[in-house]
N, C-alpha and C positions, 0 to 999 in steps of 0.2 A: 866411222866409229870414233868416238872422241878419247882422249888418252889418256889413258888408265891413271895417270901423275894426277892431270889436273882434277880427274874426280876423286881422287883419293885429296888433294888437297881440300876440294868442295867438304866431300864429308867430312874431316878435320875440324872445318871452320863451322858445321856443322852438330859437332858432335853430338848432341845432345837427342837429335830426331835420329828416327829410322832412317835409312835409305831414303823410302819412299816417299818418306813424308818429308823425307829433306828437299825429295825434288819437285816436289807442291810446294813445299816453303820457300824456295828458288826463284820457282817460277811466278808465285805472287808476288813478291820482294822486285823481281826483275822488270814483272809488267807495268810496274804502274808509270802511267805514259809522262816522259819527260824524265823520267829516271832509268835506275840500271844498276846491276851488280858486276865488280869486276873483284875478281880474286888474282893473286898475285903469289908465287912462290921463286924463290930461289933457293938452286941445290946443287951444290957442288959449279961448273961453267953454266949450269943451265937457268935463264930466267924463262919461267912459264906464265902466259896470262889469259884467262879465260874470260870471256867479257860477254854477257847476257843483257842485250836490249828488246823490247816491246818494237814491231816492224811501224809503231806509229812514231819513233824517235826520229827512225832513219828513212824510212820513204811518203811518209804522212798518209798511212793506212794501214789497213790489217787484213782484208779482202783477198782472196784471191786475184789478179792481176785481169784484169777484164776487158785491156785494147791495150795496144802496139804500145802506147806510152808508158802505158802503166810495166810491162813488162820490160819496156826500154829501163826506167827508173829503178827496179829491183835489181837489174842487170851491172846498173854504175854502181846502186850499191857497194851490191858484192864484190865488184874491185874491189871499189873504194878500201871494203874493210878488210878484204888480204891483204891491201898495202899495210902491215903493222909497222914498217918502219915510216910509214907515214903518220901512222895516229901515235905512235910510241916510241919516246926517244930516252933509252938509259944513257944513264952516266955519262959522255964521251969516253972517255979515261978508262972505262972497263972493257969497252973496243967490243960492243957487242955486234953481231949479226943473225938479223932474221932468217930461222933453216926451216922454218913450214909458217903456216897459217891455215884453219880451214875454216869455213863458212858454214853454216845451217841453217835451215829457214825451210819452213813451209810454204813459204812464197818461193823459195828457189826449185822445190819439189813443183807445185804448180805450172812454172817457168814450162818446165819437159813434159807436163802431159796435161797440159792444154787442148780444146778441142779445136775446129777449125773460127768457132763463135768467140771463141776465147775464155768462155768458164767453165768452173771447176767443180765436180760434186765433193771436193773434198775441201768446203767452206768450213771455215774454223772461227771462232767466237774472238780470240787475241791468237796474234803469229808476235814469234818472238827471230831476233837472230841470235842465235850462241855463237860465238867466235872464241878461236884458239890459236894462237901464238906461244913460235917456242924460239927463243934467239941461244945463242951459244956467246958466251965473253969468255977473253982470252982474262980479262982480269976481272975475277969478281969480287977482288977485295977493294975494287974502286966502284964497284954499282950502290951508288948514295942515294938516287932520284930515278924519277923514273915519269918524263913533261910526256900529258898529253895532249894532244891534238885534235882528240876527237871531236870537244865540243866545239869547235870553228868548222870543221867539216860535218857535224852532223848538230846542227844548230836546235834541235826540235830534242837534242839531250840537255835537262838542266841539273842534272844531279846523278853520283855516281856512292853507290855505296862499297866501299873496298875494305880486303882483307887480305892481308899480308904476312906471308909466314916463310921467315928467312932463317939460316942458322940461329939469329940473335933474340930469335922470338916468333912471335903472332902479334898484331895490329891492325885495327878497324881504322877508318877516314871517311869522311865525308868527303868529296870530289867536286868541286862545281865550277863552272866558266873563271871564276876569279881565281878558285886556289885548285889551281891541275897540274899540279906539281905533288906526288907520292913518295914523303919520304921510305926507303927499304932501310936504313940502320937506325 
């Protein structure tokens, strides 16, 4: 279940749609391949970051997983992207650490009930991954930035739309391989 913060942040930076239609407007915002939405809040020690890619970003498809490689590839993934102290580095100075990270994907669902063939009746049109990060900083009157990584590790991401809501405000960015650097003040 994802946490209750970061979709109360989601619909914040949504305000304007329903729910529902927020999370249709999410999920088209999020799919278009080669991009991605990451939303960003800090409250109080807590930074939270919620990050929605199209599974053609990060394993270059959207298929259900259909042989040993393909299920290999979803599998590095999803390390990959609970390492968040890999893909995201605050401040040094604000002394954060990573206390969860979760993964979702309709490919990770696939992964576990695969058949002995290896496919799936529960084929879907676009698979997306939702990822969540929550670090704890002892100082978060020093959290200024916030470098990411991801687009070196996940090279098939070229664009990142974010939104940022810190005691000091709310803030949109544009994200891409040259400017991955997220000011939070």
């Amino acid at each position: 279940m994802r946490n209750p913060y970061v979709a109360a942040l989601f619909l914040l930076t949504c305000s304007a749609a329903t729910p529902i239609h927020a999370e249709e407007h999410r999920h088209h915002e999020a799919h278009a391949h080669g991009g991605g939405q990451l939303n960003v809040a800090v409250e109080q020690n807590t930074l939270m970051i919620d990050l929605s890619l199209p599974a053609m970003n990060i394993v270059g498809f959207e298929h259900p997983a259909s042989n040993e490689n393909e299920r290999d590839q979803v599998a590095r993934a999803a390390d990959l992207l609970r390492d968040g102290k890999g893909l995201f580095v605050p401040t040094p100075e604000a002394k954060c650490a990573l206390v969860r990270s979760e993964v979702e994907s309709a490919l990770l669902e696939n992964l576990e009930h695969h058949d002995d063939a290896g496919h799936n009746g529960d084929a879907r049109e676009h698979a997306d991954f939702e990822i969540t990060y929550e670090f704890n900083c002892e100082t978060p009157s020093q959290l200024y930035t916030l470098t990411l990584w991801l687009f070196e590790r996940f090279p098939g991401t070229h664009h990142l739309r974010t939104q940022v809501i810190t005691p000091s405000g709310q803030v949109g960015a544009e994200l891409t391989p040259e400017k991955s650097i997220l000011n939070l003040k």
